[in-house]
C-alpha positions in Angstrom: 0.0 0.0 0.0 2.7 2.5 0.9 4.2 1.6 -2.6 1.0 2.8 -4.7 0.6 6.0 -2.9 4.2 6.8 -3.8 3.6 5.9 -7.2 0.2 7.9 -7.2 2.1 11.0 -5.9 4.9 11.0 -8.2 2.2 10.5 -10.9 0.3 13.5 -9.4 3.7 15.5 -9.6 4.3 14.7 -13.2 0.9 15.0 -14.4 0.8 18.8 -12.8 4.1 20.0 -14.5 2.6 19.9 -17.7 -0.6 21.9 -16.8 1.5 24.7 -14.3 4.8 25.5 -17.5 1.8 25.9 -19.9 0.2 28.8 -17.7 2.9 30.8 -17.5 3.9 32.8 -19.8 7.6 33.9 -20.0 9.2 36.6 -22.1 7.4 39.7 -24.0 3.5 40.5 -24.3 3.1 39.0 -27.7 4.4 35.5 -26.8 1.3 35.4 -24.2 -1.2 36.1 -27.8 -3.3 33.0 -29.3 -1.3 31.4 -31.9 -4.1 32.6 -34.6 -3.8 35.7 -34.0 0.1 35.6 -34.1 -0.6 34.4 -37.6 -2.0 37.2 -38.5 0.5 39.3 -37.4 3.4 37.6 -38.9 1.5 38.0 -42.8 -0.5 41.5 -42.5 -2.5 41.0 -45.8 -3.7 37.7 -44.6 -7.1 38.5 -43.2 -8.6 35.3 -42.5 -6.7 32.7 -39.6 -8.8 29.9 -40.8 -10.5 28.4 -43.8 -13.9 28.5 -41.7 -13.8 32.0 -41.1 -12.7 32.8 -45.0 -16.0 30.4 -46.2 -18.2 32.7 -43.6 -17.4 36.0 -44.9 -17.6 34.8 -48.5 -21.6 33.3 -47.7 -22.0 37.0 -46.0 -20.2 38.6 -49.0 -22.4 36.9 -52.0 -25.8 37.8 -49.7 -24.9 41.1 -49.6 -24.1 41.1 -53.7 -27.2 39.4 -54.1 -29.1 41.5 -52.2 -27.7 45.1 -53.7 -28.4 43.0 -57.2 -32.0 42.8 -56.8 -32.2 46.3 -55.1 -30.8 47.9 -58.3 -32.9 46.0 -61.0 -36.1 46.2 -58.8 
């Protein structure tokens, strides 16, 4: 019995390390930003950090042509 609970606190110990170097953040501001938004950064005339986003504003794009299309020739 003494043997487990060693083993289930030195599993405790290493399953926390992961968790506690991930939270903090070392170094300037910007290394602390989501990695998306990074992205963005790094290539200025990319708009878009992911395909999903890009296939949203192109649905919201065509409406809006759509839309202005009917307005004019109605």
């Amino acid at each position: 019995m003494k043997n487990l609970s060693a083993f289930l606190l030195i599993g405790a110990f290493a399953f926390a390390l992961p968790f506690e170097a991930a939270c903090e953040t070392v170094g300037a501001p910007e290394s602390s930003k989501p990695l998306t938004r990074l992205s963005t950064d790094l290539h200025p005339g990319k708009l878009f950090s992911s395909l999903n986003k890009r296939k949203k504003q192109n649905k919201r794009h065509k409406a809006a042509k759509r839309r202005t299309r009917w307005a004019v020739n109605g």
